[in-house]
Backbone as CSV, one residue per row, in Angstrom:
resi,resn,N_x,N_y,N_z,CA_x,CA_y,CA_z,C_x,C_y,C_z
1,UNK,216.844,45.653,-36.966,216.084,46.021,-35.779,216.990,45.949,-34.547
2,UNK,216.854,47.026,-33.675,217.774,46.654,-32.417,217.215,45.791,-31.703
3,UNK,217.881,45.485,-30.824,217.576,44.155,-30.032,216.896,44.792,-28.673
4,UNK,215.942,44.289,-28.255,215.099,44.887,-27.214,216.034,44.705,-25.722
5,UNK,215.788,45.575,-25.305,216.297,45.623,-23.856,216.543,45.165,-22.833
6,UNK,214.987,44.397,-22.496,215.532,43.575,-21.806,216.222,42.251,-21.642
7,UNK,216.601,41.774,-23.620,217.044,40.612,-23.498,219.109,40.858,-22.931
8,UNK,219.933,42.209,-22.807,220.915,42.181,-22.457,220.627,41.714,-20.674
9,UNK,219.596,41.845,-20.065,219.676,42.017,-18.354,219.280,40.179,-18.222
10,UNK,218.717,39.276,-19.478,218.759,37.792,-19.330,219.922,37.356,-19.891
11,UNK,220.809,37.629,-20.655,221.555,37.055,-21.292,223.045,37.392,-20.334
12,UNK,222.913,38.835,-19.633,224.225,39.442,-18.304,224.463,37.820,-17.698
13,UNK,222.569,37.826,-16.686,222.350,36.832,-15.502,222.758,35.831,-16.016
14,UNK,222.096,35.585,-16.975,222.202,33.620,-16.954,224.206,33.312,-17.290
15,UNK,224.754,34.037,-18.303,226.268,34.063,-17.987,226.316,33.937,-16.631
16,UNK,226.345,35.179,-15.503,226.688,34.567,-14.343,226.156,33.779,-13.624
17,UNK,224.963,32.927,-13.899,224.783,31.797,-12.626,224.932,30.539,-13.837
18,UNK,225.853,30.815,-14.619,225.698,29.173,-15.963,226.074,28.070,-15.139
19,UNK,227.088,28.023,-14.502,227.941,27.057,-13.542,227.194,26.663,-12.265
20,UNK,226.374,27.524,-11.422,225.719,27.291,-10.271,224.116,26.809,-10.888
21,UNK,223.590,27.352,-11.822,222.319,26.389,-12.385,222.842,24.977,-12.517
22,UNK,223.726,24.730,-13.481,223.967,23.302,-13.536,224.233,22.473,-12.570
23,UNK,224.720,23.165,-11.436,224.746,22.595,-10.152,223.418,22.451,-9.282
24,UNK,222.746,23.396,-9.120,221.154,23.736,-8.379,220.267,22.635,-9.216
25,UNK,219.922,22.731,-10.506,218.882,23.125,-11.068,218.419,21.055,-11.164
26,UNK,217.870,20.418,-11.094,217.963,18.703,-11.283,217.447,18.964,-12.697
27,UNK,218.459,17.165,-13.000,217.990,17.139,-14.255,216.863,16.223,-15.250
28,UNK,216.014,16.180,-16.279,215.158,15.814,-16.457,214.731,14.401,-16.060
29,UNK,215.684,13.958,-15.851,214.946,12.689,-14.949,214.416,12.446,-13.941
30,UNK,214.808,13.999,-13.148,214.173,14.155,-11.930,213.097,14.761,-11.682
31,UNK,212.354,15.192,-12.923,211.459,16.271,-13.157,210.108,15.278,-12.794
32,UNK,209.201,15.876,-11.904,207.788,14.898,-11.515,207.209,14.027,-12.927
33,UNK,206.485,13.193,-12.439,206.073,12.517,-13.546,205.442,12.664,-15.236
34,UNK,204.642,13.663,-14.340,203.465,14.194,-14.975,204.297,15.501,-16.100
35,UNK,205.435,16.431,-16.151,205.975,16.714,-16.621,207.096,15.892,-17.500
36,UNK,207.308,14.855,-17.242,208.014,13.723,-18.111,206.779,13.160,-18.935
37,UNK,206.195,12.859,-18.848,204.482,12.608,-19.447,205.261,13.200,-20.903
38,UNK,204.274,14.687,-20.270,204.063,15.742,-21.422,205.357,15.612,-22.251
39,UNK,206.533,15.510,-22.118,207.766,15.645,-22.840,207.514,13.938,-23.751
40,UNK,207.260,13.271,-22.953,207.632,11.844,-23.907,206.373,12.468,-24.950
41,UNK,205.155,12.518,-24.298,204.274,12.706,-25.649,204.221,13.521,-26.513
42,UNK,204.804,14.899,-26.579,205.612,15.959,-27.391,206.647,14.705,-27.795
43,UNK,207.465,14.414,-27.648,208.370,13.350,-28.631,207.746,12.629,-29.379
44,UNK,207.065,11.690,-29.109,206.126,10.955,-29.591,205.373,11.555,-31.162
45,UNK,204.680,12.812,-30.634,204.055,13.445,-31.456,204.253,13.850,-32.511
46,UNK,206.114,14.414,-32.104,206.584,14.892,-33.342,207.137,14.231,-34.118
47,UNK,208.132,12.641,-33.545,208.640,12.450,-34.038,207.523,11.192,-35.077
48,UNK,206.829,10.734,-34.752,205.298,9.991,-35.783,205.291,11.432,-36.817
49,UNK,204.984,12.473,-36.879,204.823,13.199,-37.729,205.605,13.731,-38.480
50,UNK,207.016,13.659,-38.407,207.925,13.000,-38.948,208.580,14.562,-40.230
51,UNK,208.222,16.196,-39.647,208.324,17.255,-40.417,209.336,17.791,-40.122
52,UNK,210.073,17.672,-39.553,211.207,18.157,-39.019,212.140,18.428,-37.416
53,UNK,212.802,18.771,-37.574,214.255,18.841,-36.206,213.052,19.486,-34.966
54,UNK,213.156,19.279,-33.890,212.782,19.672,-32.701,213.834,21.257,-32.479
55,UNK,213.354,22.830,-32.111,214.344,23.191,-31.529,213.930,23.623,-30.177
56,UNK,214.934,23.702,-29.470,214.495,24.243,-27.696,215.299,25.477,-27.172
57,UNK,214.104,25.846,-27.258,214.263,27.829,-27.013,214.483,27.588,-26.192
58,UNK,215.787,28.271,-25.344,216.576,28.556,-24.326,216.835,27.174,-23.421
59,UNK,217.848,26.885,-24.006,218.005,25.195,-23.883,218.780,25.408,-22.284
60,UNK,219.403,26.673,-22.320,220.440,26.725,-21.475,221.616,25.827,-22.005
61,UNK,221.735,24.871,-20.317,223.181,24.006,-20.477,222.734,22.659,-21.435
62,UNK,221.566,22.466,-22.109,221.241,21.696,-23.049,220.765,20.168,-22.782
63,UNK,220.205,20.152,-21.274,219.866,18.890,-20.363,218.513,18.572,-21.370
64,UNK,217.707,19.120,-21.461,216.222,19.202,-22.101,216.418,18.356,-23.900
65,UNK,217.588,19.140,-24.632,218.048,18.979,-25.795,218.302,17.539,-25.985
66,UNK,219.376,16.978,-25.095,219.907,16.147,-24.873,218.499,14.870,-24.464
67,UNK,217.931,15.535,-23.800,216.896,14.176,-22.806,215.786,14.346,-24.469
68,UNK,215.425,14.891,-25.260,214.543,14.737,-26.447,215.472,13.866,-27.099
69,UNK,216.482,14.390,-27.969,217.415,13.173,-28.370,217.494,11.761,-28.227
70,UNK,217.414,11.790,-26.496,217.190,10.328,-26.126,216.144,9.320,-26.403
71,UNK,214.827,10.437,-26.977,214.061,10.011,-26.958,213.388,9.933,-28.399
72,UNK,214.732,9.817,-29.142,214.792,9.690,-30.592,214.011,10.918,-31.595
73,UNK,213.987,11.865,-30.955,213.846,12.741,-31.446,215.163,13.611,-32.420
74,UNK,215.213,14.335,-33.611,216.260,15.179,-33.644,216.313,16.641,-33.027
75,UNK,217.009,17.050,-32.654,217.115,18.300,-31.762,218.246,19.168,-31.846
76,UNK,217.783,20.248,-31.556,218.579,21.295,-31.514,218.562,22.244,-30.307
77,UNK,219.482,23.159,-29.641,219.404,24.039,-28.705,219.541,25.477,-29.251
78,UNK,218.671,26.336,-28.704,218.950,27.905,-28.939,219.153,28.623,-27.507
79,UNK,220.256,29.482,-27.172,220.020,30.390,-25.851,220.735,31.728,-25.970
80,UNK,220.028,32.368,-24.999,221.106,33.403,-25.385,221.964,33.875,-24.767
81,UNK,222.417,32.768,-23.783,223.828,33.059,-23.142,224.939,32.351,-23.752
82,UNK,226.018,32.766,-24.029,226.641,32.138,-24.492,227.535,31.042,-23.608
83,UNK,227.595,31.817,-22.290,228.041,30.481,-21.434,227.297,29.482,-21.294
84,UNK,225.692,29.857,-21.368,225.010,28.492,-21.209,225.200,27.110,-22.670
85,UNK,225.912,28.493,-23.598,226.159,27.247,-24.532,226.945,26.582,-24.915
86,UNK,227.823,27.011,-24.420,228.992,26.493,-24.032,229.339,25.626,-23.745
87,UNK,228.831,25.875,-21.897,228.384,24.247,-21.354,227.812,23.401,-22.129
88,UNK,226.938,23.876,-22.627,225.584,23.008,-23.822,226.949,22.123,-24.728
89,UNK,227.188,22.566,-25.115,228.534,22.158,-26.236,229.579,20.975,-25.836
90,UNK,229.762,21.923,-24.415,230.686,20.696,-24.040,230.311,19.022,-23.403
91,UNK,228.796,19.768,-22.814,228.108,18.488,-22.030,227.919,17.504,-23.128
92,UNK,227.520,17.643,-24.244,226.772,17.237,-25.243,227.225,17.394,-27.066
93,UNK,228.607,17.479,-27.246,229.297,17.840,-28.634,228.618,17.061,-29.616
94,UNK,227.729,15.989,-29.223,227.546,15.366,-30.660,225.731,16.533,-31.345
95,UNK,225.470,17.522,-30.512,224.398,17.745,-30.415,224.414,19.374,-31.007
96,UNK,223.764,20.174,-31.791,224.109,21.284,-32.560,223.465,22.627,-31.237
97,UNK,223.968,23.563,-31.054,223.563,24.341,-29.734,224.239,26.029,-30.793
98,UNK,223.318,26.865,-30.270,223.982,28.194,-30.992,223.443,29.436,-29.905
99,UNK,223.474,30.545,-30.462,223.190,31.982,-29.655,221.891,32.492,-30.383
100,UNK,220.985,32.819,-29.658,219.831,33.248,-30.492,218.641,34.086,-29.370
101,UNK,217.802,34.354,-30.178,217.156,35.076,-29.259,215.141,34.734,-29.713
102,UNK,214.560,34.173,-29.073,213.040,33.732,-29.161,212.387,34.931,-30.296
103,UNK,212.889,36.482,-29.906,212.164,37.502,-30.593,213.075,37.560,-32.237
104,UNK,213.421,36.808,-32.459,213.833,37.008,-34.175,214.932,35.557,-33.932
105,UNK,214.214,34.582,-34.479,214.959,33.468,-34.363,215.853,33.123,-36.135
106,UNK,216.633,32.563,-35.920,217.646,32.471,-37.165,217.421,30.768,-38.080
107,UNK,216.157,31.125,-38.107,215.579,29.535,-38.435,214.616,29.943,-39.679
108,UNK,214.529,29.201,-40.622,213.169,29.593,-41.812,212.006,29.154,-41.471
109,UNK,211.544,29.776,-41.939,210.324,30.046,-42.177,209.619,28.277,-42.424
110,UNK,208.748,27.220,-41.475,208.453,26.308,-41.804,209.090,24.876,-41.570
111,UNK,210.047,25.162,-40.662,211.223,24.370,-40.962,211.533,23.300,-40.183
112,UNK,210.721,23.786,-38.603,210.685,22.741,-37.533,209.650,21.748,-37.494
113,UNK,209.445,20.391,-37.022,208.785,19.865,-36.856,207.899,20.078,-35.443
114,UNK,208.459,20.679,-34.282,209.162,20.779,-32.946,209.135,21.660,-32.207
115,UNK,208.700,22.750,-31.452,209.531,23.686,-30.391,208.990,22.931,-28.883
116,UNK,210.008,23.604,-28.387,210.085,23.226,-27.001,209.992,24.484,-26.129
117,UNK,209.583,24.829,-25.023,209.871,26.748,-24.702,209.643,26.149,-23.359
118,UNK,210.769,25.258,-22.857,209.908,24.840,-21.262,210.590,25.561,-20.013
119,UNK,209.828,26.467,-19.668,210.149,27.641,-18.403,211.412,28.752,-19.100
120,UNK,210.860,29.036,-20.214,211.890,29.431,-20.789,211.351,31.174,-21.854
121,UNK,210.060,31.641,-21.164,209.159,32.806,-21.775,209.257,33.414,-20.656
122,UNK,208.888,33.232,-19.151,208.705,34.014,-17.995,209.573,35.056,-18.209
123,UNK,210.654,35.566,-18.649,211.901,36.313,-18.693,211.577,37.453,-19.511
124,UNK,210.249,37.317,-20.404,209.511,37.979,-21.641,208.605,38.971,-21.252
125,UNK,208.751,40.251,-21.474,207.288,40.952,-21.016,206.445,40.810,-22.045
126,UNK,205.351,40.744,-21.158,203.725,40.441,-22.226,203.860,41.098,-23.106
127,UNK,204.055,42.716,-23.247,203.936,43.268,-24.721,204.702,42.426,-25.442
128,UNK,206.197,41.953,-25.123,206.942,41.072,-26.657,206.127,39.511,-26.602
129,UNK,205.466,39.105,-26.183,204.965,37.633,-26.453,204.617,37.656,-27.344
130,UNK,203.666,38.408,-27.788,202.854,38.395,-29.394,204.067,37.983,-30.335
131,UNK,205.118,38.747,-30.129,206.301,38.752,-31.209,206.658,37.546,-31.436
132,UNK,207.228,36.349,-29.974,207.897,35.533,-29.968,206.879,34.127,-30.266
133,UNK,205.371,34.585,-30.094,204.769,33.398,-30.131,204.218,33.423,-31.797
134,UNK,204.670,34.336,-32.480,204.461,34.727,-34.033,205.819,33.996,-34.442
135,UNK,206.897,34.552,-33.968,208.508,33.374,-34.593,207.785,32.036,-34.332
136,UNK,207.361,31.639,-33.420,207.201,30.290,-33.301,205.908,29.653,-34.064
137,UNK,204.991,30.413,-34.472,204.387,29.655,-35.516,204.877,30.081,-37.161
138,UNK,206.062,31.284,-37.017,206.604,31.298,-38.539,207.508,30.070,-38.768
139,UNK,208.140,29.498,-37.637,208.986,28.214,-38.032,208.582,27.069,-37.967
140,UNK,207.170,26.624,-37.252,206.748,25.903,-37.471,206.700,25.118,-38.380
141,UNK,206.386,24.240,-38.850,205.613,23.279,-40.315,204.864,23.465,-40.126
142,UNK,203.697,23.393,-41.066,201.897,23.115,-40.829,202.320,21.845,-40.207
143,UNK,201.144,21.894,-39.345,200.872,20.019,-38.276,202.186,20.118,-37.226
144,UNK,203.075,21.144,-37.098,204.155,21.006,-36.317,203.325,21.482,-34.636
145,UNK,204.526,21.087,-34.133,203.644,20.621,-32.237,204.956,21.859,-31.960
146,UNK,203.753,22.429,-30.389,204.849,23.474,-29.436,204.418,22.546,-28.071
147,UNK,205.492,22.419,-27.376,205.576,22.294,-26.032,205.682,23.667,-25.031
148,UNK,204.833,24.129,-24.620,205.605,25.354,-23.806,205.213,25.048,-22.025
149,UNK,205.865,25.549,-21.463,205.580,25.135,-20.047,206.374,25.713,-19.032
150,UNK,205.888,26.409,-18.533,205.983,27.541,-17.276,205.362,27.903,-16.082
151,UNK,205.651,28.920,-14.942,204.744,29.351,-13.900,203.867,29.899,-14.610
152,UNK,202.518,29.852,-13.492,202.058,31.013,-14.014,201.397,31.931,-12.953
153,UNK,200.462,32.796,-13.147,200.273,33.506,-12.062,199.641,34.897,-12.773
154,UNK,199.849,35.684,-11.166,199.495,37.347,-12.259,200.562,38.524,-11.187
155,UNK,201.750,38.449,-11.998,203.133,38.808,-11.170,203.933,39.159,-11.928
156,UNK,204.776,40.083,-11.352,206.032,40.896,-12.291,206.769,40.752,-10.682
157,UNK,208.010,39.849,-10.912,209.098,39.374,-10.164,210.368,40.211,-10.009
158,UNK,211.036,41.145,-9.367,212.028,41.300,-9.629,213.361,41.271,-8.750
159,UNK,213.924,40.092,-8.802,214.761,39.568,-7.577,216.354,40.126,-7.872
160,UNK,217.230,40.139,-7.052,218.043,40.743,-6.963,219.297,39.240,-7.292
161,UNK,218.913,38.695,-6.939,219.723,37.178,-6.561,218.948,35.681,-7.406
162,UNK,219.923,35.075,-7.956,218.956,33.950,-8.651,220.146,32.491,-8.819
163,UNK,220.067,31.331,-8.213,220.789,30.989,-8.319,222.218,30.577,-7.445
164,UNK,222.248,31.612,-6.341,222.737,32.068,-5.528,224.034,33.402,-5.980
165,UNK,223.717,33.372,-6.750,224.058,34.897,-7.806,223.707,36.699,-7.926
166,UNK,224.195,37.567,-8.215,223.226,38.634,-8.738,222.915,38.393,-10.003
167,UNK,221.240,38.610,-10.283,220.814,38.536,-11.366,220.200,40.666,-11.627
168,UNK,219.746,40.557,-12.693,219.137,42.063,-13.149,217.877,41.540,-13.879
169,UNK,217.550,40.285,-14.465,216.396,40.333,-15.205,215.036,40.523,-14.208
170,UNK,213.649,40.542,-15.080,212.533,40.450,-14.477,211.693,38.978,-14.933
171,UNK,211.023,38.559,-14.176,209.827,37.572,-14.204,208.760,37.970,-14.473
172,UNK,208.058,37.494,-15.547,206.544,37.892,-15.397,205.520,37.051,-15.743
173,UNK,204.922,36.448,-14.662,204.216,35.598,-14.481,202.710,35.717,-15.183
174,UNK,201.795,35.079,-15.869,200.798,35.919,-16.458,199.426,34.090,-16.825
175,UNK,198.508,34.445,-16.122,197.611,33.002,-16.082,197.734,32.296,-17.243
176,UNK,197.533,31.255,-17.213,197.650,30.254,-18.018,196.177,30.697,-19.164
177,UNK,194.903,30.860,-19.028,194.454,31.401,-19.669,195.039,32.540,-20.999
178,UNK,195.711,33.558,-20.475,195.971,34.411,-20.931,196.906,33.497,-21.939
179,UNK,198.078,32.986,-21.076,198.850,32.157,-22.171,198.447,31.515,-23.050
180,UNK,197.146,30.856,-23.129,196.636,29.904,-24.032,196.269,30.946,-25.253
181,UNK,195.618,32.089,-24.483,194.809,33.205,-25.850,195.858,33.545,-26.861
182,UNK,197.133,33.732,-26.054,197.990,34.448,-26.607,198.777,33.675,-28.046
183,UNK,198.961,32.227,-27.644,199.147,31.381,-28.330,198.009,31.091,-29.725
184,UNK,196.603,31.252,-28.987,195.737,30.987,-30.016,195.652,31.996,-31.431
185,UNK,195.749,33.273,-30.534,196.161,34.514,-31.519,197.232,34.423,-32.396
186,UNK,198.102,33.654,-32.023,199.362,33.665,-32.752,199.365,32.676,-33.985
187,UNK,197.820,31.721,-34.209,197.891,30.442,-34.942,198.347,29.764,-34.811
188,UNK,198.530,29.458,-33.126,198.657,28.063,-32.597,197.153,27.776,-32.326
189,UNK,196.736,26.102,-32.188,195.795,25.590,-31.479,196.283,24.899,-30.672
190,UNK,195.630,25.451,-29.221,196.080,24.852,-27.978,195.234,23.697,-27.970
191,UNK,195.929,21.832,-28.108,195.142,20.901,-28.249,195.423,20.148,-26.350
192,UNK,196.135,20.461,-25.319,196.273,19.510,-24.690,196.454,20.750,-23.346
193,UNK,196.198,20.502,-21.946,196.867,21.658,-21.220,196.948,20.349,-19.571
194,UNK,197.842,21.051,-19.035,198.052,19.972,-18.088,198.842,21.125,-17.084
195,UNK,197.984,21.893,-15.332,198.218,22.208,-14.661,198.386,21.799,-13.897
196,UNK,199.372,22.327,-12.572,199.626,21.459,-11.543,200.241,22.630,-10.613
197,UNK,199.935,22.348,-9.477,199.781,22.912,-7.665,201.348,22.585,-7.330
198,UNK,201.609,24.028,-6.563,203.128,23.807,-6.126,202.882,22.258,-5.032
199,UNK,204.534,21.582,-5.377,204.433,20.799,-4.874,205.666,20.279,-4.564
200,UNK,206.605,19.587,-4.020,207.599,19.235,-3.956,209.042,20.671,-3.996
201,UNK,209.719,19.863,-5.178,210.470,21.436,-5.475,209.768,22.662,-6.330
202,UNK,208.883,22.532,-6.550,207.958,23.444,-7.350,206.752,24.435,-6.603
203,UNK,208.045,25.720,-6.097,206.595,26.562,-5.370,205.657,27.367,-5.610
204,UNK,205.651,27.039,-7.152,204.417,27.836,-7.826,203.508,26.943,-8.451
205,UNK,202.647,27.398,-9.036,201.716,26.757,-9.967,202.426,26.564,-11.069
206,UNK,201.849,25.650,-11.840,203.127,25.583,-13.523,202.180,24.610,-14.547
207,UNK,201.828,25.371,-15.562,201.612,24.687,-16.562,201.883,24.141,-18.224
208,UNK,201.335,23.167,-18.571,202.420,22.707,-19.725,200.932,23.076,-20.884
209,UNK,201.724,23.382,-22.153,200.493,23.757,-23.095,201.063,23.159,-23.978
210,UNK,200.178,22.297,-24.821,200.405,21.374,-26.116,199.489,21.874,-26.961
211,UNK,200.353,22.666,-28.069,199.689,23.648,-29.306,200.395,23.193,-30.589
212,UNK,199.179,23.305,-31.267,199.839,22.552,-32.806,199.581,23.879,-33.802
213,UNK,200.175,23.757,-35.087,200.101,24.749,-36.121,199.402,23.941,-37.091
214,UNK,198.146,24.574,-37.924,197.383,23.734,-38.495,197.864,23.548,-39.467
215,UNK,197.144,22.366,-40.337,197.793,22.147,-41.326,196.924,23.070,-42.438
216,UNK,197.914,23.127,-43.852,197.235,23.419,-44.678,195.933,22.762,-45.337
217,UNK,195.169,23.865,-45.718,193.788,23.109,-45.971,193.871,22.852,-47.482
């Protein structure tokens, strides 16, 4: 299958701002409370259930990867820049990081205990979600947990600059509702949801969705 289009105009950008994100962007310790919450209890969750490796779709420079790890989780990074993995690699060598893409992931079928997708779909137009939120319950385990967590809104973004960079990708912002359906369709069950009001460094709305893959009956 060829590779859809717009993942060359995310994978251009994020190469050029890899070095100035890691500089801009704070790292998970600095992230508000209530988003550290949701991450310890996604750890928690998965690692009591005990089915397999955590992976984190578009890990980037692998801060997220690294902060699950800590939290005795096993983990892995996927992105599809290769500079972001780079960095990922070097920040973090004891930790496995590769090139991949959310819409056809290089993982079997069943295999994770784990995903992580945090602000890391916006980059996706709605028609491919169906696709990517189908990889993510094909790798699932039955009883395996998704973390996903993003803006949301009802918006198609397209900025010229990101980072303090030129970027080419698009944003597309799409209600948290919608996100939940979309997930549900996909044979996730959305068990947990936790929104929150721009606030601090956060000038949008942003929510976190805790969806499990059922188990076999």
């Amino acid at each position: 299958m060829a590779e859809p289009s717009f993942l060359a105009a995310v994978r251009e950008s994020y190469d050029t701002v890899a070095a100035d994100y890691v500089e801009r962007v704070p790292p998970p310790a600095e992230l508000d409370p209530l988003s550290r919450g949701m991450l310890a209890g996604f750890a928690e969750l998965v690692r009591t259930a005990g089915l397999g490796p955590v992976a984190d779709l578009g890990c980037g420079p692998g801060r997220l990867t690294a902060h699950l790890a800590g939290l005795g989780v096993s983990a892995f990074g996927v992105d599809l820049s290769p500079k972001m993995i780079g960095l990922a690699r070097l920040a973090y060598p004891e930790l496995r990081f590769s090139e991949g893409s959310m819409t056809a992931l290089e993982t079997r079928g069943g295999e994770l205990g784990g995903i992580l997708a945090w602000y890391s779909t916006h980059h996706t137009p709605p028609q491919w979600l169906p696709t990517v939120f189908a990889e993510f319950h094909r790798t699932l385990a039955p009883g395996g947990y998704l973390l996903w967590g993003d803006y949301v809104g009802d918006e198609r973004l397209q900025p010229t600059q990101g980072y303090g960079r030129p970027v080419s990708y698009e944003s597309y912002l799409l209600p948290s509702d919608r996100m939940a359906g979309l997930l549900e369709q996909a044979g996730l069950v959305v068990t947990a949801r936790l929104e929150q009001e721009p606030g601090g460094r956060v000038k949008r709305p942003h929510v976190c969705l805790l969806a499990r893959k059922p188990e076999r009956a």
